[in-house]
C-alpha positions in Angstrom: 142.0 230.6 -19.0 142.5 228.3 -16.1 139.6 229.8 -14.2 137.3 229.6 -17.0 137.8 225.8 -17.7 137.4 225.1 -13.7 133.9 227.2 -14.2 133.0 224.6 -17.0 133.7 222.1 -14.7 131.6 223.0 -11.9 128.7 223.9 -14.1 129.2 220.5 -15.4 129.5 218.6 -12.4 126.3 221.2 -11.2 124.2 219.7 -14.2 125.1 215.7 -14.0 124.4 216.2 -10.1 121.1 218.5 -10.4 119.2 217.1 -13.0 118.3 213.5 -12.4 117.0 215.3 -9.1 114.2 216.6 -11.2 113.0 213.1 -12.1 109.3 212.0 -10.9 109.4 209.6 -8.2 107.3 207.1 -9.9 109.6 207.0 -13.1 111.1 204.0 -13.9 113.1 204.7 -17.2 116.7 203.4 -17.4 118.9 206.3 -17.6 122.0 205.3 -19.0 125.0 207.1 -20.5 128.2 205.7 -22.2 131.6 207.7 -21.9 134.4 207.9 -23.9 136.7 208.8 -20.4 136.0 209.9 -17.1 136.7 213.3 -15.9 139.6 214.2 -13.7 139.9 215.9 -10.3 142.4 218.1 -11.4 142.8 220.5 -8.2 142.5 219.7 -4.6 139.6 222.5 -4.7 138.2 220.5 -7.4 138.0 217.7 -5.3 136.5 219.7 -2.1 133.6 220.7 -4.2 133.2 217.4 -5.5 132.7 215.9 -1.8 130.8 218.8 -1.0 128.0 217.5 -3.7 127.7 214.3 -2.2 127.5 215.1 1.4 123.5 214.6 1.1 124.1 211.5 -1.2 125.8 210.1 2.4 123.0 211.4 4.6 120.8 209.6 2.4 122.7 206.4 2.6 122.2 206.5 5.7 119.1 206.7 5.8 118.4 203.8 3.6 120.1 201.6 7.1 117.6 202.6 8.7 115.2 200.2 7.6 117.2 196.7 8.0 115.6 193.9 9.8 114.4 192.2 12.7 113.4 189.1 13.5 110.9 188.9 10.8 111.9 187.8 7.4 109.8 190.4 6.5 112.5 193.2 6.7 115.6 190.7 6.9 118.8 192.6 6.0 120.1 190.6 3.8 124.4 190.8 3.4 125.8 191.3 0.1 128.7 189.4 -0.8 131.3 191.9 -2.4 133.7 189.1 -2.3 134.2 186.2 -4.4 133.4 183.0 -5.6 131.9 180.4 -7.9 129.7 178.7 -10.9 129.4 178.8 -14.3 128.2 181.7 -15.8 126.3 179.9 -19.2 126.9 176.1 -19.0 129.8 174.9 -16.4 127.6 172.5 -14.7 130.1 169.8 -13.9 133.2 171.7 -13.7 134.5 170.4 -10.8 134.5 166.7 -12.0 137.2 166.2 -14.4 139.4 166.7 -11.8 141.1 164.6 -9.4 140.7 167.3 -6.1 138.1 169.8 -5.4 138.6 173.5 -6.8 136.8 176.5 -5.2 133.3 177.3 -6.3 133.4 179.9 -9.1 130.8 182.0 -10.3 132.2 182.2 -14.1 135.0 179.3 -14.7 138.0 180.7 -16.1 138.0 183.6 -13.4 140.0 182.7 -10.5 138.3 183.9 -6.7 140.5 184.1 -3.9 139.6 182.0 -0.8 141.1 180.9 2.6 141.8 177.9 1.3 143.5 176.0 -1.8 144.5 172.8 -2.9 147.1 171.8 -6.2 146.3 168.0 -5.4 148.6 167.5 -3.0 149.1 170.3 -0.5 146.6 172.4 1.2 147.5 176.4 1.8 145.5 177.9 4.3 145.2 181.1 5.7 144.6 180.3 9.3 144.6 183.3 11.7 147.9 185.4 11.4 149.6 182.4 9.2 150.1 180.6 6.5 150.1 177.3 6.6 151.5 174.5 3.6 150.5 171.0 4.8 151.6 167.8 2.6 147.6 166.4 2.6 147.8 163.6 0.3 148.4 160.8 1.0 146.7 161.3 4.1 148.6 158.7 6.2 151.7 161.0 5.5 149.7 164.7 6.2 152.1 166.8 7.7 153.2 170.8 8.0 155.8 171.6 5.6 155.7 175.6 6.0 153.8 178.1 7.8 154.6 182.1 7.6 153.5 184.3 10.1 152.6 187.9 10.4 153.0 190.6 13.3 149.3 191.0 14.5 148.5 194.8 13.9 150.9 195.2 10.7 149.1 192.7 8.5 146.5 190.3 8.4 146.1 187.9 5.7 142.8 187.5 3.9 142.8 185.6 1.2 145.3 183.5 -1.6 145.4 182.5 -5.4 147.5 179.7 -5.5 148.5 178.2 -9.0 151.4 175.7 -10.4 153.5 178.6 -10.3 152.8 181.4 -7.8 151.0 181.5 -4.3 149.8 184.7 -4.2 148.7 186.5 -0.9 146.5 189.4 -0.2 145.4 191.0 3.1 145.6 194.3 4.9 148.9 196.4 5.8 148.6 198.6 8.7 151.0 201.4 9.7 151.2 204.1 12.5 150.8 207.7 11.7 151.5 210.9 13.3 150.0 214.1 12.9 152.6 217.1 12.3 154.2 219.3 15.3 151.3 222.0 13.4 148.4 220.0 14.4 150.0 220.1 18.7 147.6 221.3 20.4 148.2 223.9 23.4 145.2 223.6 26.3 145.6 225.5 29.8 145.6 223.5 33.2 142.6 223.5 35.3 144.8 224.2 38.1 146.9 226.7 37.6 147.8 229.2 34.5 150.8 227.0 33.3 149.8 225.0 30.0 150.3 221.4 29.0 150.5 219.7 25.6 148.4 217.4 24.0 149.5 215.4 21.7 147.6 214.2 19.0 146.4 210.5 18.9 148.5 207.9 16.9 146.6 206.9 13.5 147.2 204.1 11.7 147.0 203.9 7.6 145.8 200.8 5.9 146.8 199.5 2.9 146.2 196.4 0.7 148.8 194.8 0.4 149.8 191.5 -2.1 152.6 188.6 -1.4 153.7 186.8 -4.1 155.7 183.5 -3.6 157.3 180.9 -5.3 156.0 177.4 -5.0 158.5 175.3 -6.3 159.9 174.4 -2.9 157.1 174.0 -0.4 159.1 173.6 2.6 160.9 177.3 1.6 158.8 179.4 0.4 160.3 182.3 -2.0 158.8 185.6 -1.9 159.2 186.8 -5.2 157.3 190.2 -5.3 155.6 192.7 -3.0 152.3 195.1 -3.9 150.7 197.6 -2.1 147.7 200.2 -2.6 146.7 202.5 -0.3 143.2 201.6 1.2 141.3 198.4 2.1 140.8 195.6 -0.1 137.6 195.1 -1.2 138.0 192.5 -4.0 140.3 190.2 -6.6 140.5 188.3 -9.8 143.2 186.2 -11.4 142.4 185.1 -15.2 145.8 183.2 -15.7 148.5 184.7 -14.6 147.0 188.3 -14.7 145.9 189.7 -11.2 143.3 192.2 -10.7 143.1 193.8 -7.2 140.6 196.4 -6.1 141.0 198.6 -2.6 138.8 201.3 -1.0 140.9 204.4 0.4 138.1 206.6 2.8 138.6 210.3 3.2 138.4 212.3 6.3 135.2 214.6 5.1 135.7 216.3 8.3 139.3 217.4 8.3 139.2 217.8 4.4 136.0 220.3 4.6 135.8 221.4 8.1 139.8 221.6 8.9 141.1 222.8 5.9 143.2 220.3 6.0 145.0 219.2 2.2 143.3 216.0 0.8 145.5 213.2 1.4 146.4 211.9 -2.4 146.8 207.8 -2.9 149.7 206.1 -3.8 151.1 202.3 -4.0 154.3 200.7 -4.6 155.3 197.8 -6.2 158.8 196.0 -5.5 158.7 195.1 -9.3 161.0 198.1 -11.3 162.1 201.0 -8.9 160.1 199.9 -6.1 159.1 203.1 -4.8 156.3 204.9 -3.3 154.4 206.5 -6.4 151.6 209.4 -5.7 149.2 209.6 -8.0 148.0 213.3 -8.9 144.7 215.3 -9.0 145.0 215.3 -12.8 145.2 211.5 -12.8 142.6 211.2 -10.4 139.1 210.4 -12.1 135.9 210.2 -11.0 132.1 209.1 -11.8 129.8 211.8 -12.4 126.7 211.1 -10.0 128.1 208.5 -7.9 131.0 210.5 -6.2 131.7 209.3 -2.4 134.6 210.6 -0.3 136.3 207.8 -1.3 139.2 206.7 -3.5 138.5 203.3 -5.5 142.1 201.9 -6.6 142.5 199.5 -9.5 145.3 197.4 -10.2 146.5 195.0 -12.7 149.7 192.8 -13.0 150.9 190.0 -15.0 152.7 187.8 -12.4 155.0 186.1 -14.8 156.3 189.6 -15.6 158.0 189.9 -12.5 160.1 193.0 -13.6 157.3 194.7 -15.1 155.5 197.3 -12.6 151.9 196.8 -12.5 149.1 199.4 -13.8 147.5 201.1 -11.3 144.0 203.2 -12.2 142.5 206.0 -9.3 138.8 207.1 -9.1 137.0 209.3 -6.8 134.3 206.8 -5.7 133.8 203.2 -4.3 133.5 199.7 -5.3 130.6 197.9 -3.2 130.2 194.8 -5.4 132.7 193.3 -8.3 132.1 190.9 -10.9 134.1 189.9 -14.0 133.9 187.7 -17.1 137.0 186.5 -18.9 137.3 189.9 -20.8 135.5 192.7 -18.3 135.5 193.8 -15.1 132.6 195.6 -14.0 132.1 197.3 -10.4 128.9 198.2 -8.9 128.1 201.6 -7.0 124.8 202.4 -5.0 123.1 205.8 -5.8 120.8 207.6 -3.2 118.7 210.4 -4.8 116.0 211.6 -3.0 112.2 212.4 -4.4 111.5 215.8 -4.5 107.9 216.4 -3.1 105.8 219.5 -3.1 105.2 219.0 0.5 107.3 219.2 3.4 108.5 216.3 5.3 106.8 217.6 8.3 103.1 217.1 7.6 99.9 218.1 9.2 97.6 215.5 10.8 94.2 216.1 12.1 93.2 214.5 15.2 90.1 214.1 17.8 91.2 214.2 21.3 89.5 212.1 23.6 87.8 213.6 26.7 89.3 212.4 30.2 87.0 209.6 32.1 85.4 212.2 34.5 84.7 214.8 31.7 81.1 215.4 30.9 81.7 216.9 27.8 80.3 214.7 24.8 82.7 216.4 22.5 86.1 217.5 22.2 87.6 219.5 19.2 90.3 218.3 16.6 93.6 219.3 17.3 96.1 219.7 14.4 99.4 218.6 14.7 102.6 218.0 13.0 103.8 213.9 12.0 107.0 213.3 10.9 107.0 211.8 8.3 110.2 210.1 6.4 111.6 211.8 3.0 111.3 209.2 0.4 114.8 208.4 -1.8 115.4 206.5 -4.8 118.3 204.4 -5.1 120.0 203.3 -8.4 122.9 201.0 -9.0 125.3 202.5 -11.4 128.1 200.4 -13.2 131.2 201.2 -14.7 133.1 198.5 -17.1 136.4 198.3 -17.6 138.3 196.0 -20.2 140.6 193.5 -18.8 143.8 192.5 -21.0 147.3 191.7 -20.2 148.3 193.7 -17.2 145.8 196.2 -17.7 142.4 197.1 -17.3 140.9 199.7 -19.8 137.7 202.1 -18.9 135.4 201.2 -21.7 131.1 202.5 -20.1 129.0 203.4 -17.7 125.7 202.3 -17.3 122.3 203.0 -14.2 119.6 200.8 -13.2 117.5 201.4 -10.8 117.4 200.1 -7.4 120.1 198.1 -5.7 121.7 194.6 -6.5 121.9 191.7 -4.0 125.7 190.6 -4.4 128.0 189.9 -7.6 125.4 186.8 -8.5 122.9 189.9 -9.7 125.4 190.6 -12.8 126.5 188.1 -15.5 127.9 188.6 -19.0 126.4 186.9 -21.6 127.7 187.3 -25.5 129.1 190.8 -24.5 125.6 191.8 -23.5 125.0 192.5 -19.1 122.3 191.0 -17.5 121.2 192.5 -14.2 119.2 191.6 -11.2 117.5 194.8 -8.8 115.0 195.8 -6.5 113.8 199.0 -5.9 111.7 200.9 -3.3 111.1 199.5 0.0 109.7 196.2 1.6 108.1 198.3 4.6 106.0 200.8 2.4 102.5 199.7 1.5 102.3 202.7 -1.5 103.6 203.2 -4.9 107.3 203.2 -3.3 106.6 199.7 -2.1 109.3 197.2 -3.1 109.8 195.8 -6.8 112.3 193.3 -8.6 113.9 194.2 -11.6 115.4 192.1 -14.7 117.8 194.3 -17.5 119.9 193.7 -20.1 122.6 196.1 -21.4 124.5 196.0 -24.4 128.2 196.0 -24.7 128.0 199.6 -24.4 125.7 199.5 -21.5 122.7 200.9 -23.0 119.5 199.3 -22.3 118.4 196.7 -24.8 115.6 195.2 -22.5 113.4 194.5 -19.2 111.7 193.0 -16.7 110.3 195.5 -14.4 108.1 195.6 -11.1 108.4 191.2 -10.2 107.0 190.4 -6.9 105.7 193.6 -5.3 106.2 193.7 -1.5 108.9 191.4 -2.0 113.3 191.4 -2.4 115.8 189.4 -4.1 117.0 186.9 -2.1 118.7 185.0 -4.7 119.8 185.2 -8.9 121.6 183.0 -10.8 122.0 183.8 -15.0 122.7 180.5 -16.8 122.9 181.0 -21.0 119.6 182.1 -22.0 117.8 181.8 -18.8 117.8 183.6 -15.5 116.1 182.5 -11.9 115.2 184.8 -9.4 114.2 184.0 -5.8 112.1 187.1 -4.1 110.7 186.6 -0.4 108.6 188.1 1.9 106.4 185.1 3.4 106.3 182.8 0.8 109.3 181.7 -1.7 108.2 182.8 -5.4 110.6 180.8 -7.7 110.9 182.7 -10.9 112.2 180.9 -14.4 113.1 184.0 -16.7 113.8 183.7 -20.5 116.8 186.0 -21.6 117.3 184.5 -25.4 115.8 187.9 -26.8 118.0 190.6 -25.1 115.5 193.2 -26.3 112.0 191.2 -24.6 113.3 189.0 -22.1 109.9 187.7 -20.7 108.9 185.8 -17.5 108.5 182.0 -18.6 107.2 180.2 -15.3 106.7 180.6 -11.4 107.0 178.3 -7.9 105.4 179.6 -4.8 106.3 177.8 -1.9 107.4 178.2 1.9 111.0 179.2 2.6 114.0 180.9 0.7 116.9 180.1 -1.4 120.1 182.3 -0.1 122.3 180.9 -2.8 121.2 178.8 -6.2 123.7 176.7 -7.7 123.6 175.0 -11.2 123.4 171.3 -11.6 122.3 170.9 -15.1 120.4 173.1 -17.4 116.8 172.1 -16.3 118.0 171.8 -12.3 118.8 174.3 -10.0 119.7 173.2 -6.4 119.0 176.2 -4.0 120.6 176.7 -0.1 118.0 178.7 1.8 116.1 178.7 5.1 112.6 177.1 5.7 109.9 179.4 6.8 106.5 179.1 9.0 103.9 181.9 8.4 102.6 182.5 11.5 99.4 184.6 12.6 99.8 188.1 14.0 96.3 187.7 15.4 97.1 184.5 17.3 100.5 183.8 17.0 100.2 180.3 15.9 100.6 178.9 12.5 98.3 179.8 9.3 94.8 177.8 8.9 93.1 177.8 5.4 90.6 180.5 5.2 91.9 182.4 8.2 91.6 185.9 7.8 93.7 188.9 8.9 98.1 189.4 8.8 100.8 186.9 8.9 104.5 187.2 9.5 107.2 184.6 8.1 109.5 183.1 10.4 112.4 181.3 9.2 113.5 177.6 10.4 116.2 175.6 9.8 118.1 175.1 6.9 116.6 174.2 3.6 117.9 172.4 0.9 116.1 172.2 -2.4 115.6 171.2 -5.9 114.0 172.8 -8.9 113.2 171.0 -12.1 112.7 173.4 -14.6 112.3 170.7 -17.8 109.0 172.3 -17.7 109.8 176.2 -17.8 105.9 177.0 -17.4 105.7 175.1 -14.6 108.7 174.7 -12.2 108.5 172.1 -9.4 110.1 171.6 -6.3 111.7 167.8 -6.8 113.3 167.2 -3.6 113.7 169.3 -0.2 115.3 168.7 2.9 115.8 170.6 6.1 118.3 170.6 8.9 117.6 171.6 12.1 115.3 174.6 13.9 115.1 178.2 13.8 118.6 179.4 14.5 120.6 176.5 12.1 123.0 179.1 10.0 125.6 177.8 7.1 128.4 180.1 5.6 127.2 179.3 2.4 124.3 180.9 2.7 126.3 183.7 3.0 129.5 182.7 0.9 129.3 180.3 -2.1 133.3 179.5 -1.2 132.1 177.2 1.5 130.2 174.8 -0.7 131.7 171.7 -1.9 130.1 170.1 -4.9 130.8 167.6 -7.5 128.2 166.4 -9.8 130.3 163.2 -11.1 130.8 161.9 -7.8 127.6 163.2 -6.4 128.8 165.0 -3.5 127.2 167.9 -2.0 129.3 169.1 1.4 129.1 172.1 3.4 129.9 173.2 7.3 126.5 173.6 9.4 126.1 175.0 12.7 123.3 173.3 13.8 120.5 174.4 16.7 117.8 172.1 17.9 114.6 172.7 20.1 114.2 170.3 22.7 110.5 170.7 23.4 108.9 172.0 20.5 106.1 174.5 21.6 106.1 172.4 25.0 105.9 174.2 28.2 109.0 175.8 28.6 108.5 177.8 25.2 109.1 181.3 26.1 106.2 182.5 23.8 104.1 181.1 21.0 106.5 182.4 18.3 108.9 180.0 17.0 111.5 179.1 19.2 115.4 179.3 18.9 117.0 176.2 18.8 119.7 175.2 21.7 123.5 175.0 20.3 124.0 171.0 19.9 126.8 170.3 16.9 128.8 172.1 14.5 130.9 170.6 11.3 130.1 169.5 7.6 127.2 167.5 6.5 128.0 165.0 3.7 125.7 164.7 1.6 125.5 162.1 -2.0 122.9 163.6 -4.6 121.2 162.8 -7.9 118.0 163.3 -9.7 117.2 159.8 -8.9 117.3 159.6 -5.0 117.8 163.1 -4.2 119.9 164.5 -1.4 121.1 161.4 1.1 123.0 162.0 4.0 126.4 160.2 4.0 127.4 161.5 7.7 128.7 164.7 9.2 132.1 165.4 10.4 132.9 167.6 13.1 136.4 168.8 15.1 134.3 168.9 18.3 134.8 166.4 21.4 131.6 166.0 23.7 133.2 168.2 26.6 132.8 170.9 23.7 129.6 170.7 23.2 128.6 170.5 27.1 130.2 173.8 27.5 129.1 175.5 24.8 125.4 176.7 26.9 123.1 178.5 24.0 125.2 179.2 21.6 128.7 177.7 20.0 131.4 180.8 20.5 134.7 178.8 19.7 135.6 179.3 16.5 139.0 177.9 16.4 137.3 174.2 16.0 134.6 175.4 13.7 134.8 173.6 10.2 135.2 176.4 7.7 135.8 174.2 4.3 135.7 171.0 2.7 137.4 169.5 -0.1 138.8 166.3 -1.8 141.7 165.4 -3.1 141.6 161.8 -4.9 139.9 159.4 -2.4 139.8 161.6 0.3 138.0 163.9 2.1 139.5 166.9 3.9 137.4 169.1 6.3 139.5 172.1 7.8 139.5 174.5 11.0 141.7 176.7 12.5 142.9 174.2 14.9 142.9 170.9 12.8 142.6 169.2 9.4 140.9 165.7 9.1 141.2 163.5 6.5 138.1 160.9 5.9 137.4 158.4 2.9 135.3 159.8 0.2 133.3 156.9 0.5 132.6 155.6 3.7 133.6 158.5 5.7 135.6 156.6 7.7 138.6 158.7 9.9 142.0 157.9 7.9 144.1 160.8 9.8 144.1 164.3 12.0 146.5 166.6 12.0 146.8 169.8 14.6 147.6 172.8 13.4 147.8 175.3 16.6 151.6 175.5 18.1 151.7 174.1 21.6 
């Protein structure tokens, strides 16, 4: 009987693998299925046949790396954020003015993202290398440290924190030697002699992620009231209220597991809460995703901290989480799918070419020779999503869904009236055939079907930034020129393209100012000649390649959804200028009632533009010459107007700092406010400022002497 239902497995598992296989490679129909569960592992042979399926899936992948960029934004690799942060999914435009200090920049309010740094109004709690650190920031005349934990460097390092009226909670990595067993010793003769020595196996270390949870009452003695751990490494977090969702990656050995022999190691986790002990969880409670199975196990856990005797829920699936995104009532994670295109034709094919004679031959002719060019296997990559219900404690499988192609960060989903809307690209900016590069808009219904679409936007081109706001979407594609895309998403079953921008640069990051403005964070971009390397003339002929500049800041009005304009722009410095929030909402500070826009720059600036010392006639990188926040006020009247820039830096800093600016430790990594005053923080010091004039009110130092 047993062997029987294991055969129905594998023939199962056989089909869901095989089939899409079969598709055509120019077929762009949404194949989606919904589920009632998940299957199980089961067995630990199971689970060996399982990896053994998706060893080609992580050839493939792979593969796909093989493509990222250069120097050209032309085939930029682009990161994707899988971690967190912030603004409105539908209509939270001004959420961060109705209160009296600065909160961290959401992407859907209500759903709490952890950061490095949070404020209640009064203290700041910062993560700040291997401590914690509880400063007493308001009133700034009176800043001092009133706690700071620290942690044994190698057993656990700190990531991130929630920190609420209540609870600070904080979540980071656990680390924790491992020895092989006296079976695994290893016996190898001497060179020397016929006597034998032992070698012991290397010491391996076990990560898991692991969640402190404190009591805030007393800042100057912090209570740890609870301790969490899953096996694996975080990848991601939500709190909604009290409840806390945490999501960790545990990575098999393929090698020992398939190769060895060795017995799959199984996950576990513990939570101080109830008995306290280690709990395994089985191969029959083990679940995974038909299609999208990595040697991986993707942990889910749930926990209402004001239970604090109630154990949390913990969910295991063979697979991985690469990007997370939740609403108020679903979590849904994201999970790239390589497939690739079966072709009639080898990969190796044949190429017929004329040889050319030698200088001193006389012969007027030479013949063809035939030989072999390699030439790469295309894939297909799909995103696939699973959805899970959040409620108290818990978190409830409820679909799965596939798109094709692959999303740019957590941005590329939003919920909307219980219906998904999802951002893609698909193919390949280098190819120049039908496998070229295309953008993707679809919405799914609560079920994860496919209700409607936007397919093939901007040909050539990839996503460099989304943002969903209520019924519209905007989508930012680049490859030398910036096309600005206003979508309407009102009719989930025809959402239709409404209006289009094209100008220089990119937006890395769009955030919401009201619902007919969109400020974007980006880079500027010059097309340059391949032909003579200088910039484009009208009516020149022949290739181009985008280079990007400094930083760009822009607004789009889109009152006029036909016709989008760019309303203001700014830039900051030369090619080489970079901003965390290009890469991590977190870092921006904005508040639309009191018009400030603040984020930390690192700012490079080209002495001699194109002068004689220019190393070519490409673009030059700028030299290292400040790093700290700009302050900027902004409204749809004047625009973006520089209030001043704050930096930690002395001048002897910046002298020795040659090309490029390598220490961190007085790098400004956030801003916020907290009444009338303006806080920028580094690893070695929090300022304080006036929110007005900018003017110094106090520093404090944070390193120990």
């Amino acid at each position: 009987m047993k062997k029987a239902w294991y055969l129905v497995v594998l023939l199962t598992v056989f089909v869901l693998v095989t089939l899409p296989k079969l598709g055509n490679a120019t077929d762009k129909e949404v194949t989606l299925t919904q589920e009632q569960s998940l299957p199980t592992v089961e067995t630990a042979e199971n689970l060996r046949n399982l990896l053994k399926e998706s060893q080609s899936s992580r050839t493939l992948m792979g593969q796909g790396r093989l493509y990222a960029g250069d120097e050209m934004l032309g085939a930029v690799n682009k990161s994707t954020q899988t971690t967190t942060s912030a603004a409105p999914s539908s209509a939270n435009f001004a959420m961060a003015g109705s209160s009296d200090h600065s909160t961290t920049n959401l992407q859907v309010e209500g759903v709490d993202e952890a950061d490095i740094i949070k404020n209640d109004g009064q203290y700041i709690y910062q993560l700040n290398n291997q401590e914690l650190i509880v400063t007493q920031a308001y009133p700034a005349n009176q800043m001092n440290i009133v706690s700071r934990i620290g942690f044994k460097k190698g057993e656990f390092t700190p990531q991130e924190l929630y920190v609420d009226n209540h609870y600070l909670v904080l979540i980071g990595n656990a680390y924790y030697p491992e020895t092989s067993s006296p079976d695994t010793l290893k016996v190898q003769p001497q060179l020397q002699n016929d006597s034998q020595v032992q070698i012991y196996p290397p010491v391996l270390t076990r990560s898991a992620s692991k969640v402190m949870v404190y009591d805030v009452a007393d800042k100057t003695n912090l209570k740890k009231l609870r301790e969490i751990e899953l096996d694996g490494d975080y990848v991601s977090s939500r709190k909604i209220g009290s409840n806390l969702y945490l999501i960790a990656n545990k990575y098999l050995d393929t090698y020992q597991i398939m190769e060895q022999g060795a017995e799959p190691p199984l996950p576990s986790y513990h939570d101080t809460a109830g008995r306290g002990d280690f709990v395994t969880i089985g191969y029959k409670d083990i679940h995974y995703f038909p299609q999208s199975i990595e040697a991986n196990y993707l942990l889910m856990a749930a926990l209402d901290l004001d239970q604090r005797d109630k154990e949390m829920q913990v969910a295991a699936y063979l697979g991985s989480g690469q990007a997370v995104y939740a609403s108020a009532s679903n979590l849904y994670v994201a999970v790239t799918q390589y497939q690739q295109i079966q072709q009639p034709d080898s990969s190796l094919s044949e190429t017929t070419v004329e040889a050319q004679p030698a200088s001193n031959s006389s012969s007027a002719s030479s013949p063809a020779i035939t030989s072999k060019k390699l030439i790469p296997s295309p894939f297909k990559l799909s995103t696939a999503l699973y959805k899970f219900g959040l409620a108290q404690g818990g978190t409830t499988y409820k679909a799965k869904g596939e798109v094709p192609g692959t999303i740019l960060n957590q941005f590329a989903l939003d919920e909307d009236k219980d219906r998904l809307r999802i951002a893609t690209t698909s193919g390949q900016i280098w190819r120049t055939d039908e496998l070229t590069s295309k953008n993707n808009v679809y919405i799914l219904d609560e079920s994860l079907q496919l209700t409607g679409k936007i397919e093939d936007i901007a040909p050539g081109e990839k996503i460099y930034s989304v943002r969903f706001m209520g019924d519209r979407g905007y989508l930012v594609t680049f490859k030398s020129v910036d096309p600005f895309f206003v979508l309407d998403l009102k009719d989930p079953t025809a959402p239709t393209i409404l209006g289009a921008l094209k100008i220089p640069g990119f937006s890395d990051y769009l955030h919401p100012y009201d619902e007919n403005h969109i400020i974007g964070f980006g880079k500027e971009t010059i097309e340059v000649s391949q032909n003579t390397g200088r910039g484009i003339l009208p009516g020149e002929s022949g290739g181009s390649t985008a280079f990007y500049q400094g930083l760009k800041l822009a607004v789009f009005d889109v009152t006029d959804v036909a016709h989008p304009v760019e309303m203001f722009k700014t830039t900051i410095g030369d090619r080489g200028t970079d901003s965390e929030v290009l890469r991590n909402h977190k870092a921006l500070l904005f508040d639309k009632e009191r018009g400030i826009l603040s984020f930390p720059v690192t700012l490079m600036e080209v002495a001699d533009p194109g002068g004689i010392n220019s190393k070519n006639v490409f673009p030059d990188y700028g030299q290292f010459t400040y790093q700290g926040a700009y302050v900027y006020h902004f409204d749809l009247v004047k625009g973006f107007t520089l209030k001043g820039k704050i930096t930690h830096l002395k001048n002897d800093d910046i002298l020795k700092s040659g090309q490029y600016y390598l220490n961190s430790s007085k790098a400004i990594e956030r801003i916020i406010f907290i009444k009338d005053t303006l806080y920028t923080l580094s690893p070695e010091m929090i300022k304080a400022n006036d929110l007005n004039s900018l003017q110094e009110k106090n520093s404090l130092i944070l390193n120990k002497l």
